[in-house]
PyMOL Python script that loads the backbone (N, CA, C, O; Angstrom):
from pymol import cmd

cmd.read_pdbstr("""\
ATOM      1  N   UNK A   1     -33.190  -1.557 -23.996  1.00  0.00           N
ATOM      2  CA  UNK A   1     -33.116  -2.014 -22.622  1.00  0.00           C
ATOM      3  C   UNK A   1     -31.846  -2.805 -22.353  1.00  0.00           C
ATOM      4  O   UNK A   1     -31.494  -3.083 -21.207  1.00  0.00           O
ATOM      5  N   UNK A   2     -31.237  -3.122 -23.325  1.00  0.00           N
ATOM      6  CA  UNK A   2     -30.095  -4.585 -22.998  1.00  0.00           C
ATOM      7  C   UNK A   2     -29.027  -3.578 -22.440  1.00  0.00           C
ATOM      8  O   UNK A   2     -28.202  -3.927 -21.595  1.00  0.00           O
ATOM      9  N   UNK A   3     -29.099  -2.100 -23.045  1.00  0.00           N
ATOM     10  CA  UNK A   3     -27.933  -0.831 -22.930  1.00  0.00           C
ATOM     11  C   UNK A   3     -28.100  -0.935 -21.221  1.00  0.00           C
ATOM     12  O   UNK A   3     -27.049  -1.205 -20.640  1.00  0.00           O
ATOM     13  N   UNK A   4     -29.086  -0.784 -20.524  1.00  0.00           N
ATOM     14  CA  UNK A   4     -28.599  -0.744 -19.008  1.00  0.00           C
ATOM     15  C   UNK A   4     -28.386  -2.400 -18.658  1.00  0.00           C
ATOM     16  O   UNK A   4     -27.433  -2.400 -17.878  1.00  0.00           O
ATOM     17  N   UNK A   5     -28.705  -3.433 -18.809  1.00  0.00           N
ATOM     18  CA  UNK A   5     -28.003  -4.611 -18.534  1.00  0.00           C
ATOM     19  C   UNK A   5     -26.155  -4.267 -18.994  1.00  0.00           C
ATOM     20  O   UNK A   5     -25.069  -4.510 -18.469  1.00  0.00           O
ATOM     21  N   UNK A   6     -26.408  -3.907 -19.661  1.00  0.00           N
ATOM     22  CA  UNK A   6     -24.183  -3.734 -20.395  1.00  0.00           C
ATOM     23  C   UNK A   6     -24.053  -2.231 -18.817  1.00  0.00           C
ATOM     24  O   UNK A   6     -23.328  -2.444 -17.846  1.00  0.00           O
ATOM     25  N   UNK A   7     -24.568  -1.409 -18.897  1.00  0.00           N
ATOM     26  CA  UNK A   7     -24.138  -0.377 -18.127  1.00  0.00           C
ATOM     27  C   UNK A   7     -24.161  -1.099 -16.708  1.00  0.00           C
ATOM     28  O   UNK A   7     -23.054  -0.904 -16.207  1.00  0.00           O
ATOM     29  N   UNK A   8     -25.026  -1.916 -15.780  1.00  0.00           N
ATOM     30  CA  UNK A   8     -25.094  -2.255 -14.980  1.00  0.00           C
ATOM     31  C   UNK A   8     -23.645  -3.451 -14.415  1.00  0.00           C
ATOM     32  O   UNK A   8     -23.179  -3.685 -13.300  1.00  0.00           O
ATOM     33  N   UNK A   9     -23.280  -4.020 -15.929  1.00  0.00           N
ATOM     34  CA  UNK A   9     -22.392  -5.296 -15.868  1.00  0.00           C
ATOM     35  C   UNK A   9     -20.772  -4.434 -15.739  1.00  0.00           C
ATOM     36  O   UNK A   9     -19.878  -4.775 -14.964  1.00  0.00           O
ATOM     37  N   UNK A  10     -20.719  -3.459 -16.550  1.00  0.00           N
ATOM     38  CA  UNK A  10     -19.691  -2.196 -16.782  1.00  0.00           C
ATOM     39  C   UNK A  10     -19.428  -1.824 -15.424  1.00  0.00           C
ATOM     40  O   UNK A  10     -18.344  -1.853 -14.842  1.00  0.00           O
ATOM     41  N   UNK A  11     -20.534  -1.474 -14.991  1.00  0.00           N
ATOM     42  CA  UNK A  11     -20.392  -0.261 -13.072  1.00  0.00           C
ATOM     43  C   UNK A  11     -19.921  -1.175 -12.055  1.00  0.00           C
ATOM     44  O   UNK A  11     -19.324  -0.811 -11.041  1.00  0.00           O
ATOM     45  N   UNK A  12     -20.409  -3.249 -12.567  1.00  0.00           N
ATOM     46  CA  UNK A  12     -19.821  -3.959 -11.563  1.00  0.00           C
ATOM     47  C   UNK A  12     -18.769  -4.691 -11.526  1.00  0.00           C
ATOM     48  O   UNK A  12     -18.304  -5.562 -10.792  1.00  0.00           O
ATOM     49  N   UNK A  13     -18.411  -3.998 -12.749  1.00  0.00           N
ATOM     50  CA  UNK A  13     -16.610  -4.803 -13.185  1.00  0.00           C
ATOM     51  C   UNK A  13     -15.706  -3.627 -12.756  1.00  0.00           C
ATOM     52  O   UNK A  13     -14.688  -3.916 -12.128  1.00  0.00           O
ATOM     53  N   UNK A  14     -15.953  -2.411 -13.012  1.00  0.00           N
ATOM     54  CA  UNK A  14     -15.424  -1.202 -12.299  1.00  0.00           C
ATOM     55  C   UNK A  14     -14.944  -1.110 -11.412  1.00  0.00           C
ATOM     56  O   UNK A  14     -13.750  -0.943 -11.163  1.00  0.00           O
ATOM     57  N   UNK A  15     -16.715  -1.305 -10.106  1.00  0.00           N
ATOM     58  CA  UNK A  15     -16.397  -1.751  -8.724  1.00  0.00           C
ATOM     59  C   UNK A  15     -15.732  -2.784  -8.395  1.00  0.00           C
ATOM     60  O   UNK A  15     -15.429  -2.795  -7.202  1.00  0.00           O
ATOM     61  N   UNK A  16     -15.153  -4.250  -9.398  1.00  0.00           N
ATOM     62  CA  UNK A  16     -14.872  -5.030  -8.604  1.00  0.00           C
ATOM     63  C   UNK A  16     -13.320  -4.807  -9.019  1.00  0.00           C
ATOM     64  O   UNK A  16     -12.388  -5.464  -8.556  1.00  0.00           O
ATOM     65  N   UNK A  17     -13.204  -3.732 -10.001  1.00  0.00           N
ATOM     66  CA  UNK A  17     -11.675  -3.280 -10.556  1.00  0.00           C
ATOM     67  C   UNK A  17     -10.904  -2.721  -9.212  1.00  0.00           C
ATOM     68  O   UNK A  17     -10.145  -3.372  -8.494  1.00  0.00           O
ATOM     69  N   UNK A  18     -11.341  -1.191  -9.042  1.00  0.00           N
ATOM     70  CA  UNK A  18     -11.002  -0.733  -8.233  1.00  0.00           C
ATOM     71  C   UNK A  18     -10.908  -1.292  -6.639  1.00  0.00           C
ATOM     72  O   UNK A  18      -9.997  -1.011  -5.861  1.00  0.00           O
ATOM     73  N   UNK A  19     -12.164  -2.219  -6.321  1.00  0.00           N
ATOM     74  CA  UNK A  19     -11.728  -2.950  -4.739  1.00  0.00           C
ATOM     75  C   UNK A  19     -10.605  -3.994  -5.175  1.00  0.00           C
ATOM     76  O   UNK A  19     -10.104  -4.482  -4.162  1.00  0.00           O
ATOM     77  N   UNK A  20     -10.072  -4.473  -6.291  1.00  0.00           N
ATOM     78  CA  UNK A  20      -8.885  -4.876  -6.468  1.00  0.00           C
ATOM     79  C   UNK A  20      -7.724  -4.062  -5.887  1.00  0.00           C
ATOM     80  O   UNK A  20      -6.894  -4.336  -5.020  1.00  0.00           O
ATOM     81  N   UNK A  21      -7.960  -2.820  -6.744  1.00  0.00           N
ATOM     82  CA  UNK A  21      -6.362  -2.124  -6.524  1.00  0.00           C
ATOM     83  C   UNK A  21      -6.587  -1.680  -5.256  1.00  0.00           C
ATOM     84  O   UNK A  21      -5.524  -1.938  -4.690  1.00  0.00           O
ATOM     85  N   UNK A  22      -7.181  -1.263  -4.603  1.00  0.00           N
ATOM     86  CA  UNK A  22      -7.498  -0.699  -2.875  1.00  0.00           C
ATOM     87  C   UNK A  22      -6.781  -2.303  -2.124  1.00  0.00           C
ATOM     88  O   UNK A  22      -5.631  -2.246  -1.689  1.00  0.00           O
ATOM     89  N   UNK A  23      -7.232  -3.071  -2.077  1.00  0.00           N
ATOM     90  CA  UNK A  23      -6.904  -4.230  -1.801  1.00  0.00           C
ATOM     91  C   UNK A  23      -5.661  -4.254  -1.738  1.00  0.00           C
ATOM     92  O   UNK A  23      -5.132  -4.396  -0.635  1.00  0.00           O
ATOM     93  N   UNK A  24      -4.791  -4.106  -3.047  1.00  0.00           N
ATOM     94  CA  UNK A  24      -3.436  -4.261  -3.495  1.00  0.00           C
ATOM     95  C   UNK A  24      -2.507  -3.113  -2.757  1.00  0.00           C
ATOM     96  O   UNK A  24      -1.362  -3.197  -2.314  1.00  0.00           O
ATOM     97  N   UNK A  25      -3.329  -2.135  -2.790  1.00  0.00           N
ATOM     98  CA  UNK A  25      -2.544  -0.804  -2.047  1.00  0.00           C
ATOM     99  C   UNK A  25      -2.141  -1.104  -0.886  1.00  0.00           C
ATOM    100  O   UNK A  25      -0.957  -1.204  -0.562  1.00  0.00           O
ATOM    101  N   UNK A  26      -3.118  -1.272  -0.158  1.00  0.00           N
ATOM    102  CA  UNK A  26      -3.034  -1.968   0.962  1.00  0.00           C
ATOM    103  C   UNK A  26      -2.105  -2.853   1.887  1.00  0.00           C
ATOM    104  O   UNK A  26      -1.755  -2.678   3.054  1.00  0.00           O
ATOM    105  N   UNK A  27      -1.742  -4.144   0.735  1.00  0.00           N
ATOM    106  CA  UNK A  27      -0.913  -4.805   1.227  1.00  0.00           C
ATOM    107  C   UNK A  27       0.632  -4.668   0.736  1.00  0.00           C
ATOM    108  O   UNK A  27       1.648  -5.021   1.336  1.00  0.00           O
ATOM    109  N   UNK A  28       0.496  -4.038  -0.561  1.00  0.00           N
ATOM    110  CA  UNK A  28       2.023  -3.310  -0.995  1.00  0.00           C
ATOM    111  C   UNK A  28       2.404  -2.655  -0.201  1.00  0.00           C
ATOM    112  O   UNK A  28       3.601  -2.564   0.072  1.00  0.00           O
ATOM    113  N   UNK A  29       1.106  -1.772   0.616  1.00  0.00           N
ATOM    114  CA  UNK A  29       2.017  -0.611   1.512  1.00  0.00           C
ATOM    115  C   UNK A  29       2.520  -1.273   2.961  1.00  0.00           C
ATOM    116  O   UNK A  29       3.587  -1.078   3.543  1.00  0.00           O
ATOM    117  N   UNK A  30       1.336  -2.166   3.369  1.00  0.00           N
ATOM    118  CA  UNK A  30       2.258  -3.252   4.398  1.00  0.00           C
ATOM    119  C   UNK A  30       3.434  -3.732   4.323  1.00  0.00           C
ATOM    120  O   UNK A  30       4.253  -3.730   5.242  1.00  0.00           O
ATOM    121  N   UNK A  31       3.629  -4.279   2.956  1.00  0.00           N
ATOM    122  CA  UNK A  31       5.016  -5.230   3.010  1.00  0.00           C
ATOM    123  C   UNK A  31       6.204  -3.694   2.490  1.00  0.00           C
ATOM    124  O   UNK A  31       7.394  -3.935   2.284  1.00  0.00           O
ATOM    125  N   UNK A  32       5.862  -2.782   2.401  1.00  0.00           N
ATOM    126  CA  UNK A  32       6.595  -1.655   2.439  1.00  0.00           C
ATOM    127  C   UNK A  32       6.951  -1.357   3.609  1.00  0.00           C
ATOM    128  O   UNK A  32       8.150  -1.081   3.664  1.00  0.00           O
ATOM    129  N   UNK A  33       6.487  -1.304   4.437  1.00  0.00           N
ATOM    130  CA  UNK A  33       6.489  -0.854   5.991  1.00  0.00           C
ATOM    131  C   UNK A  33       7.077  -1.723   6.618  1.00  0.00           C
ATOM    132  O   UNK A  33       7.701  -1.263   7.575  1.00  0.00           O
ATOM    133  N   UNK A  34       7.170  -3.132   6.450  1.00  0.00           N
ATOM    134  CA  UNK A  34       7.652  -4.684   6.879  1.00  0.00           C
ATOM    135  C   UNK A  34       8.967  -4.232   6.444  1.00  0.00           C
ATOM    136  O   UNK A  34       9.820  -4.200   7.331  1.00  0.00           O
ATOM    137  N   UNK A  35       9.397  -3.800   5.018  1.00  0.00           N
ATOM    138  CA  UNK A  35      10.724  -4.310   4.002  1.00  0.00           C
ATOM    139  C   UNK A  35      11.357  -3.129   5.296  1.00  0.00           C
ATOM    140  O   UNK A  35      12.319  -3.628   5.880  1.00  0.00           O
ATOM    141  N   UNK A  36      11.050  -1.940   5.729  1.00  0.00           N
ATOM    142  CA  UNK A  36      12.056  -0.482   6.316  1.00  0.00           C
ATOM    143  C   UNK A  36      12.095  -1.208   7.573  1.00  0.00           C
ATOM    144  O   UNK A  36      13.265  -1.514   7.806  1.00  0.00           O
ATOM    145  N   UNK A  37      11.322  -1.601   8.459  1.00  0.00           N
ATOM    146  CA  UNK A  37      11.069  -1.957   9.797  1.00  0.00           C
ATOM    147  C   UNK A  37      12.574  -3.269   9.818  1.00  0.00           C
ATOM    148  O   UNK A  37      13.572  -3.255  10.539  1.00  0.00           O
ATOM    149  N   UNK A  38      12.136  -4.369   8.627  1.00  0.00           N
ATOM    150  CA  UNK A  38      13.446  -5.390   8.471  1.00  0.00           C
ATOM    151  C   UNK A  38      14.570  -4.821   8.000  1.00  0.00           C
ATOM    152  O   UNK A  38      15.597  -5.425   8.312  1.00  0.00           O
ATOM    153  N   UNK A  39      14.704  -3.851   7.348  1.00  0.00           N
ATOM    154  CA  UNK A  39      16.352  -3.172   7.056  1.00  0.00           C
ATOM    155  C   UNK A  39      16.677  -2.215   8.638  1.00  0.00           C
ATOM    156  O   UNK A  39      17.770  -2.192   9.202  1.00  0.00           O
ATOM    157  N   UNK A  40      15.585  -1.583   9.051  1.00  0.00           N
ATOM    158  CA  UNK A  40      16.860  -1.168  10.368  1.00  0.00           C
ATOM    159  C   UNK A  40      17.086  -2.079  11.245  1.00  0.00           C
ATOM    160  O   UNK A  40      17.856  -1.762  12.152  1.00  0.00           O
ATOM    161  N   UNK A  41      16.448  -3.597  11.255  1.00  0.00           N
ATOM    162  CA  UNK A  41      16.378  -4.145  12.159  1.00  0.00           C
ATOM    163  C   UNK A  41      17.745  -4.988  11.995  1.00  0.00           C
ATOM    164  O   UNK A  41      18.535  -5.499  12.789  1.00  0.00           O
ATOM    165  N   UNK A  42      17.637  -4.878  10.396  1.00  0.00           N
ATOM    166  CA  UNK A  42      19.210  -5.682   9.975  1.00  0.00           C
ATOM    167  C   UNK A  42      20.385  -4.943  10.464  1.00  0.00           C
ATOM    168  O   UNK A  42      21.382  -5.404  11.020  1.00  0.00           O
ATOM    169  N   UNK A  43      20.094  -3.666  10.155  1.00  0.00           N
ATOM    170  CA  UNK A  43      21.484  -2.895  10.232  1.00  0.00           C
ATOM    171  C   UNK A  43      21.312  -2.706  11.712  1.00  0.00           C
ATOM    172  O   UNK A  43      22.398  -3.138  12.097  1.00  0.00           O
ATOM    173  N   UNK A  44      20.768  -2.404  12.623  1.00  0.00           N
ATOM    174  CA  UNK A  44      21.121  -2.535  14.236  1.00  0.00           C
ATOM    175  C   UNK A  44      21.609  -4.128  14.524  1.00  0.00           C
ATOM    176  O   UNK A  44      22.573  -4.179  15.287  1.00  0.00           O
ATOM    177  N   UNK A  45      21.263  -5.043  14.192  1.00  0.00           N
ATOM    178  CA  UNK A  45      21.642  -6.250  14.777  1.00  0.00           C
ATOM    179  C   UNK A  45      23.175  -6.399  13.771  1.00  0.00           C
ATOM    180  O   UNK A  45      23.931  -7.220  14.292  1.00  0.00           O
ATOM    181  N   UNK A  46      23.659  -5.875  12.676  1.00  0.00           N
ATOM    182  CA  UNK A  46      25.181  -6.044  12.348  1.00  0.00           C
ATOM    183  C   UNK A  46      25.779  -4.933  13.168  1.00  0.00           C
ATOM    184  O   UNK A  46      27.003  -4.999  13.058  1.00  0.00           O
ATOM    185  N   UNK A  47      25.538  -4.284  13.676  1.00  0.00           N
ATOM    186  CA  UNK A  47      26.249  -2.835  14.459  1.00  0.00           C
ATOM    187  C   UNK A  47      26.004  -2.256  14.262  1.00  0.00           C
ATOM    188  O   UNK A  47      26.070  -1.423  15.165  1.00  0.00           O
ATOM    189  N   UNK A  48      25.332  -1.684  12.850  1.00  0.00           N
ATOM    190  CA  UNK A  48      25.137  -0.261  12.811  1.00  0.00           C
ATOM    191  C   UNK A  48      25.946   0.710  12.001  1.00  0.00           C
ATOM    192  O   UNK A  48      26.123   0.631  10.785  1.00  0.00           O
ATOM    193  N   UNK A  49      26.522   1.841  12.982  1.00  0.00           N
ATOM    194  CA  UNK A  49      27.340   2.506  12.207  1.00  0.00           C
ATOM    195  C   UNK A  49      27.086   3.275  11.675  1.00  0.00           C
ATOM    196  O   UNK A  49      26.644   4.087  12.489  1.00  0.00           O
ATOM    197  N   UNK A  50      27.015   3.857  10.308  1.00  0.00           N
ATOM    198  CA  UNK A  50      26.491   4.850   9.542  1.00  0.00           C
ATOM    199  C   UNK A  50      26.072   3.468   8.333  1.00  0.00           C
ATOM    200  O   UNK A  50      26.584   3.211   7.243  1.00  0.00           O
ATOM    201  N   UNK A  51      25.018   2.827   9.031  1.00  0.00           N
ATOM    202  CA  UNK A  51      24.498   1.997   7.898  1.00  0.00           C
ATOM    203  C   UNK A  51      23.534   2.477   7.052  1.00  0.00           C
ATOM    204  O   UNK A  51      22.630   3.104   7.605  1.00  0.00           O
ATOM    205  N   UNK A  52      23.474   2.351   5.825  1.00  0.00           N
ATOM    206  CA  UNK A  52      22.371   2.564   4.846  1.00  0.00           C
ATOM    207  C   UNK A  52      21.329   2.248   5.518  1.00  0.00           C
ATOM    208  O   UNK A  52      20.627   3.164   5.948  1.00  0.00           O
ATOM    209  N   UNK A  53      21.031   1.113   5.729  1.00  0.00           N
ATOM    210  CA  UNK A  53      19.816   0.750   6.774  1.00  0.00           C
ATOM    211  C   UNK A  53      19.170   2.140   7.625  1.00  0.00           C
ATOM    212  O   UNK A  53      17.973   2.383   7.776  1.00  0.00           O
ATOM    213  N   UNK A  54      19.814   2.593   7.902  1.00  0.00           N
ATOM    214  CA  UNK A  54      18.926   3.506   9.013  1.00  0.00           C
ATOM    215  C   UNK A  54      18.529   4.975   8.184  1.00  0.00           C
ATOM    216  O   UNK A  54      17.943   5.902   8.743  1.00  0.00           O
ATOM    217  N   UNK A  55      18.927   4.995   6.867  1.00  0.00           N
ATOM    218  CA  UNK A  55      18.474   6.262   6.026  1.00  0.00           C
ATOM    219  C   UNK A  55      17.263   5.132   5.206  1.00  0.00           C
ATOM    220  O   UNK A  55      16.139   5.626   5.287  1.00  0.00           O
ATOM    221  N   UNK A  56      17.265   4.029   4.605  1.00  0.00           N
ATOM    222  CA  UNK A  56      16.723   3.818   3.745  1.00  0.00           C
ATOM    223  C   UNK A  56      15.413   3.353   4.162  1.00  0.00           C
ATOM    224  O   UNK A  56      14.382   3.636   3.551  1.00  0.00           O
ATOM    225  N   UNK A  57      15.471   2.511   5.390  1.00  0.00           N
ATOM    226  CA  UNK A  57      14.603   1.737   6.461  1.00  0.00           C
ATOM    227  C   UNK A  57      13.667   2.883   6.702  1.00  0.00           C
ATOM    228  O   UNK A  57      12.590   2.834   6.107  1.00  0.00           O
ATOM    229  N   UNK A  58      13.908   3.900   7.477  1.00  0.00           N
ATOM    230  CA  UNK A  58      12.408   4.744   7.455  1.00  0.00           C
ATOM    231  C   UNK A  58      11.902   5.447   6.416  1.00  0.00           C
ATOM    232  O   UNK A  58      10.695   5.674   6.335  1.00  0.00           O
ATOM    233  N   UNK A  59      12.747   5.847   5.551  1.00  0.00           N
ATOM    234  CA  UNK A  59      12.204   6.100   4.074  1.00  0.00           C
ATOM    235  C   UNK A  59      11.145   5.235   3.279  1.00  0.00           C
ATOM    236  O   UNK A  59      10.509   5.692   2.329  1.00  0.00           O
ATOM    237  N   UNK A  60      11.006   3.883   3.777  1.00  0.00           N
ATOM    238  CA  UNK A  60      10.518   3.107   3.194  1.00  0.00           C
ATOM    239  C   UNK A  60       9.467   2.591   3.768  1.00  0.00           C
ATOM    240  O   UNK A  60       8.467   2.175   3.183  1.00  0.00           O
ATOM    241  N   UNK A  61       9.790   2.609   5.694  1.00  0.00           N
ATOM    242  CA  UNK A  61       8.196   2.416   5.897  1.00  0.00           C
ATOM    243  C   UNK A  61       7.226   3.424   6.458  1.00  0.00           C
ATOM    244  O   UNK A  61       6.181   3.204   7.069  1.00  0.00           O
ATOM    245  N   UNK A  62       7.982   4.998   6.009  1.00  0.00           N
ATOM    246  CA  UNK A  62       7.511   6.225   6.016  1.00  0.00           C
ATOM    247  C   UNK A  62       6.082   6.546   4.622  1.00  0.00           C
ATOM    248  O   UNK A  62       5.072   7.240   4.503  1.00  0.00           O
ATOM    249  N   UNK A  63       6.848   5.547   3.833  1.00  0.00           N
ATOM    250  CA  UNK A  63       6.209   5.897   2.312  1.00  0.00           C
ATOM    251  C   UNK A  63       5.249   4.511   2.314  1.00  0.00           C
ATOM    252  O   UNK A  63       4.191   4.562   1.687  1.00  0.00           O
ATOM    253  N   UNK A  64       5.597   3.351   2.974  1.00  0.00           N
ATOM    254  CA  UNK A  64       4.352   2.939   3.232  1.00  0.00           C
ATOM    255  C   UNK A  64       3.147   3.136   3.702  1.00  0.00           C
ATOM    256  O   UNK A  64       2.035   2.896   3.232  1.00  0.00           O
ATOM    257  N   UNK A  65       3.677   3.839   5.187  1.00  0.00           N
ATOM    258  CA  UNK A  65       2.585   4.444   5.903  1.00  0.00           C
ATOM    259  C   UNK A  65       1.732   5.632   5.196  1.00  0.00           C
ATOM    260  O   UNK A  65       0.530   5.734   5.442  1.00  0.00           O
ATOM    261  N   UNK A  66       2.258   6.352   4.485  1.00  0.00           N
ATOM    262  CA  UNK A  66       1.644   7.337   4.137  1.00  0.00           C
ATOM    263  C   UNK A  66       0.688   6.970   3.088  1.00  0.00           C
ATOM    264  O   UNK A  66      -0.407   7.511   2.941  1.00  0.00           O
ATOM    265  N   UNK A  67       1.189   5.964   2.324  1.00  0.00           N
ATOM    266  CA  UNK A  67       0.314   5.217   0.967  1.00  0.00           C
ATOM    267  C   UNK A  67      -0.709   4.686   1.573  1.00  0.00           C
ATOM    268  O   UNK A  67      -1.798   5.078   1.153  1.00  0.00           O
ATOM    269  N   UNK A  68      -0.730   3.735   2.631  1.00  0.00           N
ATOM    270  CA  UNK A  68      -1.424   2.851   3.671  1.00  0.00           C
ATOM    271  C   UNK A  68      -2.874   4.240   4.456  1.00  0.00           C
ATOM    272  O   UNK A  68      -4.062   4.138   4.763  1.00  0.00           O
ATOM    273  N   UNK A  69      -2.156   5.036   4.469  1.00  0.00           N
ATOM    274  CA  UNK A  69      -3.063   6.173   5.333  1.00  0.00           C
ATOM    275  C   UNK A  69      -4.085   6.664   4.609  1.00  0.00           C
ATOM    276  O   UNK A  69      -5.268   6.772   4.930  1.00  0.00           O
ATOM    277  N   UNK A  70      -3.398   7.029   3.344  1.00  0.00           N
ATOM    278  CA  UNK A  70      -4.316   7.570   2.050  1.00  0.00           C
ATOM    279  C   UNK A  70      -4.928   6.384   1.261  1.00  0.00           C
ATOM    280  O   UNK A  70      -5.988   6.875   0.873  1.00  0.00           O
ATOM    281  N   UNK A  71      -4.903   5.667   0.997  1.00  0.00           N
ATOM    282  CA  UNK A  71      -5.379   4.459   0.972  1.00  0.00           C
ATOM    283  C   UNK A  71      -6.880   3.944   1.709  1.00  0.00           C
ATOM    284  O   UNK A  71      -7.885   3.535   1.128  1.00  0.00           O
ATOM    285  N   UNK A  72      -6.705   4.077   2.841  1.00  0.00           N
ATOM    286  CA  UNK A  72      -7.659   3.651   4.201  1.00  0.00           C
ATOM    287  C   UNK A  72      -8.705   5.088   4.542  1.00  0.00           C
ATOM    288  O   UNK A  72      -9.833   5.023   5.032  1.00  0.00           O
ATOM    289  N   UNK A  73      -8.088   6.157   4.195  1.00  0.00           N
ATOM    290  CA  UNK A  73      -9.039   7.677   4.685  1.00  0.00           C
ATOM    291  C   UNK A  73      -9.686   7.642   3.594  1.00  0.00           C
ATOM    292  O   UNK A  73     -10.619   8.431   3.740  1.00  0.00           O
ATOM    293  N   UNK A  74      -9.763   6.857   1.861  1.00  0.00           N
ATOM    294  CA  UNK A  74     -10.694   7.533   1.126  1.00  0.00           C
ATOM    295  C   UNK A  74     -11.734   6.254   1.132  1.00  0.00           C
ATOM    296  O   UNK A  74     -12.612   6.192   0.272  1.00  0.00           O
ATOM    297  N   UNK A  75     -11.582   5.140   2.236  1.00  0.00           N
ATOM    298  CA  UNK A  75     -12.281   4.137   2.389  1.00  0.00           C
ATOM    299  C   UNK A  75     -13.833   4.595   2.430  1.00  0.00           C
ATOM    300  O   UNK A  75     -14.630   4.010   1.697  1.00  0.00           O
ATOM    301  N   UNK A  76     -14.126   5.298   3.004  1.00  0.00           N
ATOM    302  CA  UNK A  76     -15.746   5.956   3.241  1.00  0.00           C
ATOM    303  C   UNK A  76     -16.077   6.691   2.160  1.00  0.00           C
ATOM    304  O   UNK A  76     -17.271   6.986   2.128  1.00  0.00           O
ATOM    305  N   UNK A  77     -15.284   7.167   1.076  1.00  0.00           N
ATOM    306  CA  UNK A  77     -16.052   7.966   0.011  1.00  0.00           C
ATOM    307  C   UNK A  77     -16.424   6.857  -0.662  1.00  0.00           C
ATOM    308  O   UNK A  77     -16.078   5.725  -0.324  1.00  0.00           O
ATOM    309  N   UNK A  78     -17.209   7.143  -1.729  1.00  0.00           N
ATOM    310  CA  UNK A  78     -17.746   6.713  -3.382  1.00  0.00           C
ATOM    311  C   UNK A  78     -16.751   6.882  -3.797  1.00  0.00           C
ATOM    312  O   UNK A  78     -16.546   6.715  -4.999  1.00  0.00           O
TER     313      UNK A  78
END
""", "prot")
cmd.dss("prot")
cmd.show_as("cartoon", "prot")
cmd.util.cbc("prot")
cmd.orient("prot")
């Protein structure tokens, strides 16, 4: 009997593993989306130009969003 007390303690360290990293996804992919949103915002307020800023800036809060999306849509499964 103690084998499902250990299996029960196992399934709730698991669950409290994984709502960690969901958690973490989450806000990595925010401050991903923050870091692209603040680089074009840098490179429009110095002029511009053919600044890195404006290739790297949506690259970055493109790949947030998308992490952030997939992240949040597998919220309702098991």
């Amino acid at each position: 009997m103690s084998d499902n007390g250990q299996d029960d303690r196992r399934q709730a360290e698991a669950s409290r593993v994984k709502e960690f990293q969901r958690r973490s996804t989450i806000v990595f992919s925010s401050v991903f989306i923050v870091v692209g949103l603040v680089m074009i915002g840098i490179t429009v307020s110095r002029g511009g130009g053919f600044g890195i800023g404006y290739i790297i800036g949506p690259l970055f809060a493109a790949l947030g969003a998308g992490r952030l999306r997939l992240a949040l849509r597998g919220r309702g499964k098991p």
